[in-house]
N, C-alpha and C positions, 0 to 999 in steps of 0.2 A: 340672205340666207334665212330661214324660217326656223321658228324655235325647235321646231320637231328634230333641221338637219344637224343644229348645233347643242343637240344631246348626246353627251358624251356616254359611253357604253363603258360598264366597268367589264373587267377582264371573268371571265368564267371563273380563270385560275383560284383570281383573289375572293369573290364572291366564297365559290364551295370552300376552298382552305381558309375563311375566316370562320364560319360555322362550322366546320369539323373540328370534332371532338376526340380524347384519343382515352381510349379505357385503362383500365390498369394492368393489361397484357400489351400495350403498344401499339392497340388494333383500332383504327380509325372507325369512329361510326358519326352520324350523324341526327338530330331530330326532325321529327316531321317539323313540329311547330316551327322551328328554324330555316327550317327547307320550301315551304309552302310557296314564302315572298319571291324569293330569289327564282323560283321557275316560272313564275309570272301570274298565279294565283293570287284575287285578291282578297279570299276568304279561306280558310283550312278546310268548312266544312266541302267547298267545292274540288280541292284537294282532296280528301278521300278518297272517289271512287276510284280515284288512281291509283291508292294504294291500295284498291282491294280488285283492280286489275293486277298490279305487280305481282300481291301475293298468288293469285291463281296461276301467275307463269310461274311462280318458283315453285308451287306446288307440282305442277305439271311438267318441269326439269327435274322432277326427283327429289330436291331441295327443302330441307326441314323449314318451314317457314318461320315457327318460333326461334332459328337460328340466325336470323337477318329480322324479323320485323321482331323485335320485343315491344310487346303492350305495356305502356306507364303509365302513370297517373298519379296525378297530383296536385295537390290545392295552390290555385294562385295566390299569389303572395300582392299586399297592398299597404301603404303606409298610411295612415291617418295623426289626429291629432294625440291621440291614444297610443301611436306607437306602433306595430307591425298587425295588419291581420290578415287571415288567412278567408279566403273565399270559395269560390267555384272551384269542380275539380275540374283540372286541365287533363284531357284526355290525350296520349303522347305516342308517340313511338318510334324507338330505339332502331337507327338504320346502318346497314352494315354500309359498306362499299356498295355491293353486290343487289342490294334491294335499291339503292338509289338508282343503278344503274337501270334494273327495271322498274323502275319508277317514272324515270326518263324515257324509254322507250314505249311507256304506256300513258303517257302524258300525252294533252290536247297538242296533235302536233302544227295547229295554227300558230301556237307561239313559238316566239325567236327564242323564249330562255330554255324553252325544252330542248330546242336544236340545238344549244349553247352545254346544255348541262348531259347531252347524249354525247357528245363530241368528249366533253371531260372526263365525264364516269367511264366510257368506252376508253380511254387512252390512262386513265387512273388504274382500273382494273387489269389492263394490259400489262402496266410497268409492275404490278404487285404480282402478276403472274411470272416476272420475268425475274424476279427479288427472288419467289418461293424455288423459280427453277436453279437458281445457280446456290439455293442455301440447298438444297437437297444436293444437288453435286459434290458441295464444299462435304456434306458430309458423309456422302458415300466415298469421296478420297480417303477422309480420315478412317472410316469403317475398313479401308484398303490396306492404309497405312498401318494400321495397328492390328489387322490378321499377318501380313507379311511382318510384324515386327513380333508378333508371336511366335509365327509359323519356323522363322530365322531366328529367333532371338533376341540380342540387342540392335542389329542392323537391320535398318527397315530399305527395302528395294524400290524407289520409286519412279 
């Protein structure tokens, strides 16, 4: 068996759910800088044009683009003998679900971790779509229950 056959493949799953991040509305996003390795990029700056493919599909889906890519930036951080310092600024950005997924889809599709990460973001996206559909039910029952609990009174008809 040659060393190439006996590399073991990590799971999509664990790769992207280790670098997602979850903001403080509960809403998973993710960094480029963090995202770059994992699709098989071996420089961020080669990454980019991907992201500035994705952005012009989201643009072109109608899609606020400042609402999936947020622009960051911030100085890297370094320890010396001195203590903590601050360096270059790290050029970033903030990725919804939604931009990774076209991020993936506009990715060099020679690589296996783009097919790997189109596969995840398509099936991630999917199940978040299916979350949002049954909270919109849950609470258009309730919007139901509580005109009929109006409408009747104290008995609600359901």
């Amino acid at each position: 068996m040659t060393k190439k056959n006996m590399k073991i493949k990590r799971s999509p799953v664990n790769v992207f759910n280790q670098i997602k991040k979850i903001n403080g509305y509960g809403q998973d996003f993710w960094s480029a800088c963090d995202l770059f390795r994992p699709l098989g990029y071996t420089e961020y700056s080669k990454f980019l044009p991907a992201i500035e493919r994705a952005q012009k599909a989201c643009e072109n889906s109608g899609q606020k683009i400042n609402l999936h890519f947020a622009h960051v930036s911030e100085p890297q951080k370094s320890n010396n003998q001195y203590g903590e310092i601050f360096g270059q600024v790290l050029e970033d950005f903030t990725l919804s679900r939604y931009a990774c997924y076209l991020i993936a889809q506009n990715g060099d599709p020679r690589k296996e971790e783009i097919a790997l990460a189109q596969t995840y973001f398509a099936i991630q996206t999917r199940r978040q779509e299916i979350k949002t559909t049954k909270l919109m039910n849950i609470n258009q029952w309730y919007v139901q229950v509580a005109t009929c609990t109006y409408a009747y009174g104290s008995i609600a008809y359901v």
